[in-house]
PyMOL Python script that loads the backbone (N, CA, C, O; Angstrom):
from pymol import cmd

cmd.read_pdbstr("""\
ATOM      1  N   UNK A   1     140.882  75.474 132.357  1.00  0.00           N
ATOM      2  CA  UNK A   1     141.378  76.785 132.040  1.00  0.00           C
ATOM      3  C   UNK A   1     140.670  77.789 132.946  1.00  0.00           C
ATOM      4  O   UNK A   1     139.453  77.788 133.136  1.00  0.00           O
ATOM      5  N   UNK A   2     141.460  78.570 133.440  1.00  0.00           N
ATOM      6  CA  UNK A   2     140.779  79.781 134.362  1.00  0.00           C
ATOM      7  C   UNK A   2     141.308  80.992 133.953  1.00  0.00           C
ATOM      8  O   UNK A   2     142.445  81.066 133.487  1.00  0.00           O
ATOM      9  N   UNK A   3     140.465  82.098 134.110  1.00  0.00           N
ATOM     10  CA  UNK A   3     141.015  83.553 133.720  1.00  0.00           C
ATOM     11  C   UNK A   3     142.220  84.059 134.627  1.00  0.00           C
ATOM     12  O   UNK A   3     142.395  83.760 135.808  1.00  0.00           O
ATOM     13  N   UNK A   4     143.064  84.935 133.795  1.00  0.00           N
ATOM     14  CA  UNK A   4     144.158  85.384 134.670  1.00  0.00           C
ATOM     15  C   UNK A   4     143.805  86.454 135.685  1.00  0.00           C
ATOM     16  O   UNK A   4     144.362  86.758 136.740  1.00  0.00           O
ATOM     17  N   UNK A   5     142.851  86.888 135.151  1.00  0.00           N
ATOM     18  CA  UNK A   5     142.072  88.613 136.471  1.00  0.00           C
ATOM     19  C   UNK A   5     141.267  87.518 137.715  1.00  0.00           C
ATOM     20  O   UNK A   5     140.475  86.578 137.777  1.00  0.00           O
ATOM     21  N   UNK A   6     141.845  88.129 138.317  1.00  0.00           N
ATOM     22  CA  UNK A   6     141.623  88.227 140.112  1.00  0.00           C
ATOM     23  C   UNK A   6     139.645  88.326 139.874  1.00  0.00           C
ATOM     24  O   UNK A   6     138.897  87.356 139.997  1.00  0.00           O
ATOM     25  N   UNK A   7     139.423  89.043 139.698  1.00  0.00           N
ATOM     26  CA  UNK A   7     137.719  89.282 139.260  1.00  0.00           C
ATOM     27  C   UNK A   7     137.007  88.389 138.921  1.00  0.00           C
ATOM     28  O   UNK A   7     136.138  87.867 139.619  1.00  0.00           O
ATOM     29  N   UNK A   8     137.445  87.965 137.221  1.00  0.00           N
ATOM     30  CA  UNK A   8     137.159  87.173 136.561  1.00  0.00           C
ATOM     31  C   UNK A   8     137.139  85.619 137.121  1.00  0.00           C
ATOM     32  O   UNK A   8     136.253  84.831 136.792  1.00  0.00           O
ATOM     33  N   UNK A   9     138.061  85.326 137.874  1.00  0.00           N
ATOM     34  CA  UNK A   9     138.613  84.510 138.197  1.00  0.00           C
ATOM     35  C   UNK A   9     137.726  84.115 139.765  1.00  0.00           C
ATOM     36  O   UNK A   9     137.689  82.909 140.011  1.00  0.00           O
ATOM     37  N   UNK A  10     137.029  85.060 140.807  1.00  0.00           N
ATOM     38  CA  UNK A  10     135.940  85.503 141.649  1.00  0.00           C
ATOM     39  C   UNK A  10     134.443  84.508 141.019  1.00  0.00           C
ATOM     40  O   UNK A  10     133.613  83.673 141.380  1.00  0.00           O
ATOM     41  N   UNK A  11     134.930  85.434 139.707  1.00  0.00           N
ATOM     42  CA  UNK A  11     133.422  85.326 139.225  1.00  0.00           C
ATOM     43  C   UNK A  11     133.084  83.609 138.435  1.00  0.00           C
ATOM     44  O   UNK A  11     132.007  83.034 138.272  1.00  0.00           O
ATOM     45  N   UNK A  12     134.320  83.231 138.122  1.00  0.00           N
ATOM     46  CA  UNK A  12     133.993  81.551 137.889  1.00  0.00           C
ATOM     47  C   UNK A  12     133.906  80.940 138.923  1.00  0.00           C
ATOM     48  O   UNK A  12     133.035  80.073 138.997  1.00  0.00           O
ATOM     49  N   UNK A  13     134.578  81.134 139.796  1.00  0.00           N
ATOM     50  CA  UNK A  13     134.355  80.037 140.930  1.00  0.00           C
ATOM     51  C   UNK A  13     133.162  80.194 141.705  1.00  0.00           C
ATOM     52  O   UNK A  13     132.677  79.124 142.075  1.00  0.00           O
ATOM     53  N   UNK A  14     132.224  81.799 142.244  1.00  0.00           N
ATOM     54  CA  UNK A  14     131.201  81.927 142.557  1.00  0.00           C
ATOM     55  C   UNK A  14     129.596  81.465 141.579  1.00  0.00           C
ATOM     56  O   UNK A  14     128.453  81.248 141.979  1.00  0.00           O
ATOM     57  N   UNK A  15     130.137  81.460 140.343  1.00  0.00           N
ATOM     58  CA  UNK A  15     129.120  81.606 139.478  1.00  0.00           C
ATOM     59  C   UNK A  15     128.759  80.424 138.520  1.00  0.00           C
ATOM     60  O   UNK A  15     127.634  79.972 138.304  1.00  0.00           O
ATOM     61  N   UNK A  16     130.357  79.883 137.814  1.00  0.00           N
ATOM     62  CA  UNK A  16     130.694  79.101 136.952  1.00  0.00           C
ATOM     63  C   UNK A  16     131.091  79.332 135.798  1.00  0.00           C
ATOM     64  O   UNK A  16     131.501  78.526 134.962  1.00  0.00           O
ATOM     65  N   UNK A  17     130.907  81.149 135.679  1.00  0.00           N
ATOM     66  CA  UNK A  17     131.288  81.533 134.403  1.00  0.00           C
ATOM     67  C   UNK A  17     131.566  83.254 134.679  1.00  0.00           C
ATOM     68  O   UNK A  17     131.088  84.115 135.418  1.00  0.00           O
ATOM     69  N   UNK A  18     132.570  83.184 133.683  1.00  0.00           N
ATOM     70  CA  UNK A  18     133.380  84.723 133.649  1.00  0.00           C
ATOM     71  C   UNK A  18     132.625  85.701 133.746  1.00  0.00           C
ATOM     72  O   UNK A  18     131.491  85.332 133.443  1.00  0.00           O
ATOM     73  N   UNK A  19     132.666  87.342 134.154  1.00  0.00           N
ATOM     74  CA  UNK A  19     132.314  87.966 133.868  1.00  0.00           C
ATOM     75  C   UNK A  19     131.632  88.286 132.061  1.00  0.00           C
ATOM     76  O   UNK A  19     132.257  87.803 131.118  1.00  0.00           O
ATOM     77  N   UNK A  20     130.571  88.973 131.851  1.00  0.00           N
ATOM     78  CA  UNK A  20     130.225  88.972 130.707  1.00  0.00           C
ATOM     79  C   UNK A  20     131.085  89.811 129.677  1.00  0.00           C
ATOM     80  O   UNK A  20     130.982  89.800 128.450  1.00  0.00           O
ATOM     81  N   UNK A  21     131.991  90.567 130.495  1.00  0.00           N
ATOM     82  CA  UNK A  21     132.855  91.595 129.727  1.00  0.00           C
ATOM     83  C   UNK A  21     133.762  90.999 129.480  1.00  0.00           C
ATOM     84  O   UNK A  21     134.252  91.233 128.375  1.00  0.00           O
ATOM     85  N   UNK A  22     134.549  89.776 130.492  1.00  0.00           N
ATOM     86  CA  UNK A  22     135.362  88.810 129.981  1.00  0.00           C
ATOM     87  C   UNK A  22     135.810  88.295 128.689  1.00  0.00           C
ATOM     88  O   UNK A  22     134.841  87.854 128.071  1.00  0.00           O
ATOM     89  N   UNK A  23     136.750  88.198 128.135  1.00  0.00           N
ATOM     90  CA  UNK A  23     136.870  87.882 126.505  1.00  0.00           C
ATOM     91  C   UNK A  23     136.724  86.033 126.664  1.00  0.00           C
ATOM     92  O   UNK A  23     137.734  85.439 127.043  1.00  0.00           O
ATOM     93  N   UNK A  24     135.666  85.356 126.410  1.00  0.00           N
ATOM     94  CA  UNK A  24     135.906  83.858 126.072  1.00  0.00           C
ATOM     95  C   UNK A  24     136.607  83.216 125.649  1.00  0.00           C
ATOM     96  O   UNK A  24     137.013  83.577 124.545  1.00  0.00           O
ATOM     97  N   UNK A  25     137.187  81.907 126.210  1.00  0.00           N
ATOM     98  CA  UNK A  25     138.133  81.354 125.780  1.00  0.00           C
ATOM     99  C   UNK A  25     137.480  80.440 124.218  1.00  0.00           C
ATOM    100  O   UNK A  25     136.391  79.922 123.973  1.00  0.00           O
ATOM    101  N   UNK A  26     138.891  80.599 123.338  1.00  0.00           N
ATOM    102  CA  UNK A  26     138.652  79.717 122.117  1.00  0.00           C
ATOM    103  C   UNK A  26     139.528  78.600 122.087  1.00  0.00           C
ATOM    104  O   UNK A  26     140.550  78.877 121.459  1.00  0.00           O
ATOM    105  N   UNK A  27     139.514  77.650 122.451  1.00  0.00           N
ATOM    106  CA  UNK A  27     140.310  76.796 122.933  1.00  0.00           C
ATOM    107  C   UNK A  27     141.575  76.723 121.686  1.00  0.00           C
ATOM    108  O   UNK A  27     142.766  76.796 121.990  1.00  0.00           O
ATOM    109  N   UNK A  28     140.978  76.530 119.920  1.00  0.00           N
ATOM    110  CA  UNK A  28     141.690  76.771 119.363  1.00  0.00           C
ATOM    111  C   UNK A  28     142.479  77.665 118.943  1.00  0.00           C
ATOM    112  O   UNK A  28     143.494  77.367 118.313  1.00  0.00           O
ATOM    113  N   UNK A  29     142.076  79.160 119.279  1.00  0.00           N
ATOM    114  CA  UNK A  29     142.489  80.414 118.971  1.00  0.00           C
ATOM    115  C   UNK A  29     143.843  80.306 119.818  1.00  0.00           C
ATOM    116  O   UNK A  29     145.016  80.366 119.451  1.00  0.00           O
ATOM    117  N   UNK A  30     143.255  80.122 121.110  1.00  0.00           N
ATOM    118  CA  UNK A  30     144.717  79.623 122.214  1.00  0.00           C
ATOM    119  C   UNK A  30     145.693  78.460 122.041  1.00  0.00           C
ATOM    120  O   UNK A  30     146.909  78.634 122.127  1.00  0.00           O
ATOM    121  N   UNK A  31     145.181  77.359 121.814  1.00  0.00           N
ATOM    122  CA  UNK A  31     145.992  76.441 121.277  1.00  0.00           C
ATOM    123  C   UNK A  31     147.343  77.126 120.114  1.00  0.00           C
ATOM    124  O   UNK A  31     148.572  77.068 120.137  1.00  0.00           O
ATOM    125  N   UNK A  32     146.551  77.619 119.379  1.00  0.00           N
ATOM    126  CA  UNK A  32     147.107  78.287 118.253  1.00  0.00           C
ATOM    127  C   UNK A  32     148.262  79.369 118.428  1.00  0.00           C
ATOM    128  O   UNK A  32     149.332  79.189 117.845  1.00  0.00           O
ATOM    129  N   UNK A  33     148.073  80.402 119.161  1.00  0.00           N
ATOM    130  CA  UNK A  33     148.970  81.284 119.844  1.00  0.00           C
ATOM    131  C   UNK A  33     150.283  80.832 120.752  1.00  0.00           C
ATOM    132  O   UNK A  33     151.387  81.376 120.788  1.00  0.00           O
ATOM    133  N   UNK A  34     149.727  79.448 121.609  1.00  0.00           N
ATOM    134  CA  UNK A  34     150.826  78.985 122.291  1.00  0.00           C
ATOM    135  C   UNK A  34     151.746  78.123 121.372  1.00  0.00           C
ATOM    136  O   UNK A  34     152.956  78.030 121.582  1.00  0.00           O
ATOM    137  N   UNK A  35     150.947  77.341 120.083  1.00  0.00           N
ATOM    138  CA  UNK A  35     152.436  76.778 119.350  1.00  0.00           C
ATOM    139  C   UNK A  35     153.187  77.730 118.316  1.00  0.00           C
ATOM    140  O   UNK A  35     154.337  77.534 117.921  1.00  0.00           O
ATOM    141  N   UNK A  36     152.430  78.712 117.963  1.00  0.00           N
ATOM    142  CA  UNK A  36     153.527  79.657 116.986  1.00  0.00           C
ATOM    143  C   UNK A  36     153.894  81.373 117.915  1.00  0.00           C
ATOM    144  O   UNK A  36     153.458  82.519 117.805  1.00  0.00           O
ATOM    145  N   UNK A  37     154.577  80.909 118.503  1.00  0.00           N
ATOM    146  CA  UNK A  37     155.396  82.456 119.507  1.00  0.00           C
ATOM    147  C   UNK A  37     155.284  83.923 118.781  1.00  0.00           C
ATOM    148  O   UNK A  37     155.182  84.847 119.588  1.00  0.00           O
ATOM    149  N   UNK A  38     155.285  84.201 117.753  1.00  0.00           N
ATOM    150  CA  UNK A  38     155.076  85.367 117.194  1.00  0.00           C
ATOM    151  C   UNK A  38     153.762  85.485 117.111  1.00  0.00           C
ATOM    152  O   UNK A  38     153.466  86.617 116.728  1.00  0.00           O
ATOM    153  N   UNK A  39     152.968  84.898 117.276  1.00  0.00           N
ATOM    154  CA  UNK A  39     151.265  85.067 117.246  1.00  0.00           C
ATOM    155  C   UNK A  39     150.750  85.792 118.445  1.00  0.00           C
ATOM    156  O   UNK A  39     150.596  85.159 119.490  1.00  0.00           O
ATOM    157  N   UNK A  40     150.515  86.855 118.395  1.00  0.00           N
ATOM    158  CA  UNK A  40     149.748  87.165 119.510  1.00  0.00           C
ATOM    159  C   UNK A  40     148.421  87.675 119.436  1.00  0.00           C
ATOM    160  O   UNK A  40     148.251  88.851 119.114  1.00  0.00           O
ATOM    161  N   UNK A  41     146.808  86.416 119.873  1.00  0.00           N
ATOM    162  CA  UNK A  41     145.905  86.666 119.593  1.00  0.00           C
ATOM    163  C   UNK A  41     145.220  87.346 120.781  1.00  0.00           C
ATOM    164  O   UNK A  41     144.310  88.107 120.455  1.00  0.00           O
ATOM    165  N   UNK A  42     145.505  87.213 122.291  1.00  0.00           N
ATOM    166  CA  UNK A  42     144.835  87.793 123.519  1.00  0.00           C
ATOM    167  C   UNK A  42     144.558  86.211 124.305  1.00  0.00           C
ATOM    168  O   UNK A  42     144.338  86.256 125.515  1.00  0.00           O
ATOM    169  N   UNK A  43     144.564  85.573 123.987  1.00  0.00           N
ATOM    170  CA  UNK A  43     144.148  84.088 124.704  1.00  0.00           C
ATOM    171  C   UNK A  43     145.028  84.296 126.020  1.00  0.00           C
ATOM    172  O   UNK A  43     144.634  84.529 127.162  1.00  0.00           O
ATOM    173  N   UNK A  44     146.250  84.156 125.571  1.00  0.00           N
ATOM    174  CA  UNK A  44     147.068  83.547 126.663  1.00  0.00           C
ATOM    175  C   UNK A  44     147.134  84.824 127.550  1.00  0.00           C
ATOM    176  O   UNK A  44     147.031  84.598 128.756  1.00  0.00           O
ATOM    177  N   UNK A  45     147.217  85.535 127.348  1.00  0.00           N
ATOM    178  CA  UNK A  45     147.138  86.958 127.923  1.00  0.00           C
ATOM    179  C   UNK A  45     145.984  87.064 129.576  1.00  0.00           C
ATOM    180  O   UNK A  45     146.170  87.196 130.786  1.00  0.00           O
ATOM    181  N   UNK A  46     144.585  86.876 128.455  1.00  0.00           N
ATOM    182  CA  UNK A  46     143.097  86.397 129.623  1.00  0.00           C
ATOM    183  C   UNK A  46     142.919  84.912 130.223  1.00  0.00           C
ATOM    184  O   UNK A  46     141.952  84.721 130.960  1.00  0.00           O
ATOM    185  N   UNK A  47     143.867  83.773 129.925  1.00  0.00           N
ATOM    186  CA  UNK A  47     143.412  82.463 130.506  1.00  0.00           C
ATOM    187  C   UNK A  47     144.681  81.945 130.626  1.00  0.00           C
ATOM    188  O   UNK A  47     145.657  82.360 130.001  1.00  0.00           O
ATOM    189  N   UNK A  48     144.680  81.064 131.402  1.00  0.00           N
ATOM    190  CA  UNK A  48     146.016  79.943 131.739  1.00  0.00           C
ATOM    191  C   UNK A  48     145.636  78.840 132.416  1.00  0.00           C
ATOM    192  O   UNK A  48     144.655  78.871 133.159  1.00  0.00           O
ATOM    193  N   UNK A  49     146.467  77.597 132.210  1.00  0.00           N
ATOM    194  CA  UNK A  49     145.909  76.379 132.778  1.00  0.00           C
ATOM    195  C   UNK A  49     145.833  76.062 133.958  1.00  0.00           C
ATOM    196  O   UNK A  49     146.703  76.605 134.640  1.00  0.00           O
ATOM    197  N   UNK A  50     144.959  75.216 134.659  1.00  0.00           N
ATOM    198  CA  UNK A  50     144.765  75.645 135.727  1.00  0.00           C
ATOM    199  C   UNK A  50     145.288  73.930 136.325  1.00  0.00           C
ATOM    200  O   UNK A  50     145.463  73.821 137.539  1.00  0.00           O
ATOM    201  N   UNK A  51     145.446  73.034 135.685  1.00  0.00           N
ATOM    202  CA  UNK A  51     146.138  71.852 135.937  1.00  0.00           C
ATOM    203  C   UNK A  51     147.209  71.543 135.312  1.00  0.00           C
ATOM    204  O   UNK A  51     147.646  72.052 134.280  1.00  0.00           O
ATOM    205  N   UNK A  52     147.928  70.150 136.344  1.00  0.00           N
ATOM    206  CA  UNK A  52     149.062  70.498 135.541  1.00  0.00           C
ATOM    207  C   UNK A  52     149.732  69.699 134.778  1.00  0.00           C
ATOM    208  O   UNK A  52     150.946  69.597 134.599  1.00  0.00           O
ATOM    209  N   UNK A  53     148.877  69.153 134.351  1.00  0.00           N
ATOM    210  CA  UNK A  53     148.732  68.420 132.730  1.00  0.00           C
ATOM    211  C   UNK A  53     148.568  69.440 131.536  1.00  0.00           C
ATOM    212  O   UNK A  53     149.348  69.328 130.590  1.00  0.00           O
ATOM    213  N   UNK A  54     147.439  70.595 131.514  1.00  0.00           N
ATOM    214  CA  UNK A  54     147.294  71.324 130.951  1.00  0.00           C
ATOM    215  C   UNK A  54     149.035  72.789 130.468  1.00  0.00           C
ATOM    216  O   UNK A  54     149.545  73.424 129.546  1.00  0.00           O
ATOM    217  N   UNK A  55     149.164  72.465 132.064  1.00  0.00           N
ATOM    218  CA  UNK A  55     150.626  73.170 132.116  1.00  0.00           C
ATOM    219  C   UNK A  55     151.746  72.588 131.368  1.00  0.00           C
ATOM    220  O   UNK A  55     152.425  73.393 130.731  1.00  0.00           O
ATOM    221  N   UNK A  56     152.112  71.209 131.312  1.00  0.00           N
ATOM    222  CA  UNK A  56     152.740  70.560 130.330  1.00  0.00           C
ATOM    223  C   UNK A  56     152.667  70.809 129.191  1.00  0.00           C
ATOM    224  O   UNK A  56     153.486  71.422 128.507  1.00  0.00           O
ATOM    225  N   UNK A  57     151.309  70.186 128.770  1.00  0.00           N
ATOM    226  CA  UNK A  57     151.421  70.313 127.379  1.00  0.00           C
ATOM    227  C   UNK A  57     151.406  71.906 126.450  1.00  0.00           C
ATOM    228  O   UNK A  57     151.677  72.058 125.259  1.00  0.00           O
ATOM    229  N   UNK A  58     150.970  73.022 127.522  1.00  0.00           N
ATOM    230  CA  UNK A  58     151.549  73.994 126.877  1.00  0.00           C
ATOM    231  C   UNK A  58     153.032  74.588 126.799  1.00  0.00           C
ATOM    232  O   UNK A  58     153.533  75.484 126.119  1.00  0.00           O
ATOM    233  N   UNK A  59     153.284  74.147 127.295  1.00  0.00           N
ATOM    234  CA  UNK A  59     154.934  73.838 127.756  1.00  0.00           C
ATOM    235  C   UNK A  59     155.697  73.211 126.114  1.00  0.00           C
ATOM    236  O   UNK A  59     156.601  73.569 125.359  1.00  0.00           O
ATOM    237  N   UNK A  60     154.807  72.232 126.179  1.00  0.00           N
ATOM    238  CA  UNK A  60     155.416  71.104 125.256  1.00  0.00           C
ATOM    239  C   UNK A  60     154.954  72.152 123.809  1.00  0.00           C
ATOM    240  O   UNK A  60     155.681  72.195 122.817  1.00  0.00           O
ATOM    241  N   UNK A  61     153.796  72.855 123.899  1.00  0.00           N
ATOM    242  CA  UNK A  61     153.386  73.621 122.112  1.00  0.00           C
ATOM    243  C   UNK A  61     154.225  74.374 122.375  1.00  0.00           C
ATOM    244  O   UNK A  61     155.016  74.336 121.433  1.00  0.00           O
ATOM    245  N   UNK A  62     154.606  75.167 123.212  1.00  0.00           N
ATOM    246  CA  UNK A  62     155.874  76.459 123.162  1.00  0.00           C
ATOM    247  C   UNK A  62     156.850  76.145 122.609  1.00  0.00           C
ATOM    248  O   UNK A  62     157.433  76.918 121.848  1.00  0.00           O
ATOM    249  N   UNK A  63     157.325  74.743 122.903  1.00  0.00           N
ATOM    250  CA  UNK A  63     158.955  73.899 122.448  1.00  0.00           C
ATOM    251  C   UNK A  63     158.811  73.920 121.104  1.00  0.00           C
ATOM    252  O   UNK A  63     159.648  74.407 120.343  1.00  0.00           O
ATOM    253  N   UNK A  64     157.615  73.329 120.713  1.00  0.00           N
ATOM    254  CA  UNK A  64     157.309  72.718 119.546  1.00  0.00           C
ATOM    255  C   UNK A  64     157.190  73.726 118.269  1.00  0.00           C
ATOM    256  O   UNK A  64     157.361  73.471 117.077  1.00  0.00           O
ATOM    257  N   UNK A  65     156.648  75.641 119.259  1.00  0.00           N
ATOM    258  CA  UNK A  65     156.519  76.147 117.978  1.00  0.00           C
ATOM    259  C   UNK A  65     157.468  76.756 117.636  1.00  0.00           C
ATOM    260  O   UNK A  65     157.704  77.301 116.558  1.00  0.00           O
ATOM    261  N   UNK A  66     158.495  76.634 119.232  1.00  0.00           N
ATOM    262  CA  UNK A  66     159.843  77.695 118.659  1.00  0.00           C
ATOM    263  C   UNK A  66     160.925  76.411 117.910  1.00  0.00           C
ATOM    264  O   UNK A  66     161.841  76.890 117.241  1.00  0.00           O
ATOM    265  N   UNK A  67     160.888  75.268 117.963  1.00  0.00           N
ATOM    266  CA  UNK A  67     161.394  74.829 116.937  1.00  0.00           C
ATOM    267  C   UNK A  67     161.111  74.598 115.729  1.00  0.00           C
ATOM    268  O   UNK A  67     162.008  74.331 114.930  1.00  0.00           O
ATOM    269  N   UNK A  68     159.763  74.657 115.349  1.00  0.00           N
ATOM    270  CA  UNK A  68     159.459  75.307 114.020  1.00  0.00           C
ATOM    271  C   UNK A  68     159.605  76.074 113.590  1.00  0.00           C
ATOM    272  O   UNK A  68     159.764  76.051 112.370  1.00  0.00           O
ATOM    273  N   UNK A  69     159.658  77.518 114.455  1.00  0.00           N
ATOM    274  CA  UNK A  69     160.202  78.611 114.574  1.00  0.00           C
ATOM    275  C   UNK A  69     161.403  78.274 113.438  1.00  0.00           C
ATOM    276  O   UNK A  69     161.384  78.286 112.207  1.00  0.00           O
ATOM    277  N   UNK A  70     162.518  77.949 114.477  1.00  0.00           N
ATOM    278  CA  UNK A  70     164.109  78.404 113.948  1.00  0.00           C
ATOM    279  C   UNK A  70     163.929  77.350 112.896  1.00  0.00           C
ATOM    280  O   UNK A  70     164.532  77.739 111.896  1.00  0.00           O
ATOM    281  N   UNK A  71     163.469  76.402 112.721  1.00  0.00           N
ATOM    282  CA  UNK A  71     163.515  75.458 111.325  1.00  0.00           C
ATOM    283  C   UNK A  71     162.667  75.979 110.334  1.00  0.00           C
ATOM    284  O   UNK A  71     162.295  75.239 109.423  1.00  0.00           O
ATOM    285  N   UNK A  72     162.383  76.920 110.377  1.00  0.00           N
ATOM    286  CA  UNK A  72     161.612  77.845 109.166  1.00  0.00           C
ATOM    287  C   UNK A  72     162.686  79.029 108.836  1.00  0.00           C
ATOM    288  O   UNK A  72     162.856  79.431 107.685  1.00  0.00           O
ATOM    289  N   UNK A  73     163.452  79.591 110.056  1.00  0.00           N
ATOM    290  CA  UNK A  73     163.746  80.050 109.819  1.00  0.00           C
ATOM    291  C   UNK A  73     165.621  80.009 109.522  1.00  0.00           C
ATOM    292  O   UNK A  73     166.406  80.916 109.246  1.00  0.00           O
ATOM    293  N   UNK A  74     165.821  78.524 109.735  1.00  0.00           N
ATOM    294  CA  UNK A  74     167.216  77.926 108.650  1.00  0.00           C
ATOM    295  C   UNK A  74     166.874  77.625 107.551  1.00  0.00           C
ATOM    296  O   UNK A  74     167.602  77.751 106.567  1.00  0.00           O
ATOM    297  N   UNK A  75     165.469  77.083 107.524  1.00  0.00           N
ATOM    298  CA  UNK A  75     165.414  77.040 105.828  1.00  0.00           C
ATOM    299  C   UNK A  75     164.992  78.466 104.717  1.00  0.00           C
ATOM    300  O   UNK A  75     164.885  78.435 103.491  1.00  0.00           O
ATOM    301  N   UNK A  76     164.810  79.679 105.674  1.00  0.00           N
ATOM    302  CA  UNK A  76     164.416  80.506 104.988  1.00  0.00           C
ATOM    303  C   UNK A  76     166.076  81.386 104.646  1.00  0.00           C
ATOM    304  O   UNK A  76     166.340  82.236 103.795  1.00  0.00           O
ATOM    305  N   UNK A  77     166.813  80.845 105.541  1.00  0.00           N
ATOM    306  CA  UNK A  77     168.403  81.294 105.638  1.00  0.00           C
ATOM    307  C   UNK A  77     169.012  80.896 104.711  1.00  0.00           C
ATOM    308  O   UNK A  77     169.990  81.453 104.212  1.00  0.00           O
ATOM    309  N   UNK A  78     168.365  79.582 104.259  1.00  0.00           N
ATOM    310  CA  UNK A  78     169.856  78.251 103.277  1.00  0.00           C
ATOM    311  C   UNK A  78     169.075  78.887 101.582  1.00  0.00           C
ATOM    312  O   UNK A  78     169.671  79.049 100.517  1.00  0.00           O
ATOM    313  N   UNK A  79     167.519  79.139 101.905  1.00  0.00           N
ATOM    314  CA  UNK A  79     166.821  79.444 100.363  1.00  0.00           C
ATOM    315  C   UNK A  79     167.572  80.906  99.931  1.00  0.00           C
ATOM    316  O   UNK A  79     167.635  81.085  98.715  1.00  0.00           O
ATOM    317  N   UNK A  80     168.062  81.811 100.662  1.00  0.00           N
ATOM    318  CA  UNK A  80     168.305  83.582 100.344  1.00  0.00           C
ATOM    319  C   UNK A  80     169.859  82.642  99.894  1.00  0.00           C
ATOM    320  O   UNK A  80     170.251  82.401  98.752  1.00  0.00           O
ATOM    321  N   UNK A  81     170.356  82.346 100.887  1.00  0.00           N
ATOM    322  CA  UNK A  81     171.961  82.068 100.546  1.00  0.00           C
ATOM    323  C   UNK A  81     172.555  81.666  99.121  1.00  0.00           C
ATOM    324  O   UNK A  81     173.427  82.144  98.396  1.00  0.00           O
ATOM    325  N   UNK A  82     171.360  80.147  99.015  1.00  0.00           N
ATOM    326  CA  UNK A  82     171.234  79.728  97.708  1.00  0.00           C
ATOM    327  C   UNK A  82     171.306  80.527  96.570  1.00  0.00           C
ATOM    328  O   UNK A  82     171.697  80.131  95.472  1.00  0.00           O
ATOM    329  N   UNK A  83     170.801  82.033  96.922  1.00  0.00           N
ATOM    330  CA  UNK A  83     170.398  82.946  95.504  1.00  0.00           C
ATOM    331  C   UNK A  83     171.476  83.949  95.221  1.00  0.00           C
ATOM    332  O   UNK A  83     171.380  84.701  94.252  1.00  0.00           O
TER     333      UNK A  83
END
""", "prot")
cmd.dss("prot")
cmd.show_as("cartoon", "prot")
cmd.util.cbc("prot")
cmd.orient("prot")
């Protein structure tokens, strides 16, 4: 994972680690944001994968949360209808 700022991004590869003002990555906080799409915590915003394995499988949580997504939200469609 590498930061998205040009700076930040300076400062790992010269140093090994982000600027201190940098927001740290939470691997789960991010994990988390990329499988449910209405979540927006700042992760994905400051970091992105930097291989592209890593690129896949966020690929693959995006799929995964927008079809949970709309399957929450047919069953939240069929429960109102029901009433």
């Amino acid at each position: 994972m590498v930061p998205t700022s040009k700076d930040a991004f300076d400062s790992l590869k010269a140093n090994g680690q982000p600027p201190q003002y940098y927001p740290r990555l939470s691997a789960f906080i991010y994990s988390l944001e990329n499988t449910f799409p209405l979540v927006k915590l700042g992760q994905v915003d400051t970091w992105h994968p930097h291989r592209r394995l890593l690129r896949w499988f966020k690929w693959l949580q995006n799929l995964t949360g927008w079809l949970l997504a709309g399957l929450f939200a047919a069953g939240l469609a069929h429960l109102v209808q029901r009433l």
